[in-house]
C-alpha positions in Angstrom: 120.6 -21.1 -81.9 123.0 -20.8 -79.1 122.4 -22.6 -75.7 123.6 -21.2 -72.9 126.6 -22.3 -70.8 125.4 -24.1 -68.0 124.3 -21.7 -65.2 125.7 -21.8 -61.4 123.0 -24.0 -59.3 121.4 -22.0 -57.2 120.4 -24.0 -53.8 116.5 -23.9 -53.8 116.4 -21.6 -51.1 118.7 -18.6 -53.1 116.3 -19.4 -56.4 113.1 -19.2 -54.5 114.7 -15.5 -53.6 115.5 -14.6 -56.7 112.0 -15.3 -58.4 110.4 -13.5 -55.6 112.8 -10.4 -56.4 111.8 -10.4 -59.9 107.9 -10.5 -58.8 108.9 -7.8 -56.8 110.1 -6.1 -60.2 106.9 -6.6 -62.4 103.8 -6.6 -59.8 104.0 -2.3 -59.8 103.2 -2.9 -63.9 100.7 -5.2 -62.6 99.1 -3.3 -59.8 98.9 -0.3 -61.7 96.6 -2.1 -64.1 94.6 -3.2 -61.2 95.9 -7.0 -61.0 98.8 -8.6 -59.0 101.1 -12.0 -58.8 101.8 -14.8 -56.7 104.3 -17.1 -56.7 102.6 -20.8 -56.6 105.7 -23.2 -56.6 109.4 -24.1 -58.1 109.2 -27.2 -60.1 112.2 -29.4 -61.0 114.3 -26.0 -60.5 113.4 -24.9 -63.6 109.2 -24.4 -63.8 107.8 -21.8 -62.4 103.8 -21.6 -60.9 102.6 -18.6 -60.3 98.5 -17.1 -59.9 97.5 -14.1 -61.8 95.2 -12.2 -59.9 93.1 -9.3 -60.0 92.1 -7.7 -63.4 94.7 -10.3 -64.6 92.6 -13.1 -64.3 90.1 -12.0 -67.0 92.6 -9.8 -69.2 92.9 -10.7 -73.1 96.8 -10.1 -73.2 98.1 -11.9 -70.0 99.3 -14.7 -71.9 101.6 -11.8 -73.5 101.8 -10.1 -70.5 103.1 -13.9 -68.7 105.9 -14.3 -71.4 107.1 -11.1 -72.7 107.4 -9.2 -68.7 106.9 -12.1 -66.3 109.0 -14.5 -67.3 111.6 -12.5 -69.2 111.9 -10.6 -65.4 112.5 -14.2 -63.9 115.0 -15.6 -66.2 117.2 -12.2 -65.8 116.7 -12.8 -62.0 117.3 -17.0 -62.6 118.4 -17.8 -66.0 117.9 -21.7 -65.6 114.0 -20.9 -65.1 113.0 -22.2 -68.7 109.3 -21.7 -68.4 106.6 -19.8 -66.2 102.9 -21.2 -66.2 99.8 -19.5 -65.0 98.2 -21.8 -62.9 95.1 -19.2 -61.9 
């Protein structure tokens, strides 16, 4: 597998923007399932924390629903994000 070019560093400040844009992006998809998102904390510049709330908290498929639209949405927003962890 291909690893990616090394991305532009983004200071903290721009990155903590950018994964609060792409929260922005997904919590509609969440919300209209009756749960929501928060952003918890940038680890190491490349960890993500964030709290599933709402009917997330319970829901068999937010595992799925944490990799396959939460953190796909984050890395487009800032590729060097290389995982997103529910902390709820």
């Amino acid at each position: 597998m291909f690893r990616r070019e090394k991305e532009i560093a983004m200071t903290p400040e721009e990155l903590k923007v950018n994964v609060e844009k792409a929260l922005e992006e997904i919590r509609p998809f969440l919300q209209s399932d009756g749960g929501d998102i928060s952003l918890v904390s940038i680890d190491n510049e490349n960890s993500v924390k964030v709290r599933l709330q709402g009917a997330c908290v319970g829901c068999t498929v937010n595992q799925m629903t944490l990799k396959s639209g939460v953190e796909m949405t984050i890395k487009k927003y800032a590729p060097q994000i290389e995982e997103v962890v529910n902390v709820g």
